[in-house]
C-alpha positions in Angstrom: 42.1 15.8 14.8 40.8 19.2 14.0 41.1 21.3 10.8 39.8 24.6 9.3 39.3 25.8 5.9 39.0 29.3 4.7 36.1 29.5 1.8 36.4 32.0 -1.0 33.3 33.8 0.8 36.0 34.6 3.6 34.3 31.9 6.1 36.0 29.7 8.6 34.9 26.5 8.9 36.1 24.0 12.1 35.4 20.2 11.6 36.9 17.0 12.3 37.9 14.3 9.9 37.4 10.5 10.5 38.2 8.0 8.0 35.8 4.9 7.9 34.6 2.0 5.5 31.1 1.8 4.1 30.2 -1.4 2.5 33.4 -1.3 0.5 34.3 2.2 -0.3 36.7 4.5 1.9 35.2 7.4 3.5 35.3 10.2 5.5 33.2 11.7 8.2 33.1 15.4 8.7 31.8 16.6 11.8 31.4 20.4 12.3 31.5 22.2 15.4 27.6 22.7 15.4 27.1 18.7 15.6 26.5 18.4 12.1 28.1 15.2 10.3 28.8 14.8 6.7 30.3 11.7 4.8 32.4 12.2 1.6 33.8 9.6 -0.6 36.4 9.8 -4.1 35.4 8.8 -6.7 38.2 8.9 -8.9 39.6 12.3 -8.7 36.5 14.1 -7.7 34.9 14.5 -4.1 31.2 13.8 -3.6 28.6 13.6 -0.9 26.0 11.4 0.1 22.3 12.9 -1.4 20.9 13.8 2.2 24.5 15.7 2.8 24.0 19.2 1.7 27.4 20.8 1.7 28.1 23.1 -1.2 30.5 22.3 -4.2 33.6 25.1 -2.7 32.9 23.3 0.8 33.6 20.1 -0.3 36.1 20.9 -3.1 38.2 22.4 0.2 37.5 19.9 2.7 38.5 17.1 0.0 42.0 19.2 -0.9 42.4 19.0 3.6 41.6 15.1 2.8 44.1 14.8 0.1 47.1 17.1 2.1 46.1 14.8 5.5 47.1 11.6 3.2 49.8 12.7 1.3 51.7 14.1 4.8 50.7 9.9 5.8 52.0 8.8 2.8 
């Protein structure tokens, strides 16, 4: 399914959310509409990124709150 965000900095940004396990952590892929792919994880209440991802902290502090709003209308 699709989603956007609005960022502080007033920009859109499309993507698409697939959930997924990694060794044994829950994750999710973010795929942008330029191809780009992201995967974030929780660790405990805050969001991260793997090293090579280089999203910045309001981008990911959004897509997580999308995350958390997805499960929580699942839940």
């Amino acid at each position: 399914m699709s989603y956007e965000i609005l960022l502080a900095d007033g920009v859109v940004i499309l993507f698409q959310i697939t959930a997924a396990t990694f060794k044994t952590w829950k994750v999710w892929n973010v795929q942008f509409t330029d191809g780009r792919e992201v995967m974030l994880y929780k660790c405990g209440t805050e969001w991260v990124q793997r090293n090579e991802d280089n999203l910045d902290n309001a981008a990911i502090i959004a897509i997580g709150k999308c995350i958390d709003s997805i499960g929580q209308r699942k839940g």
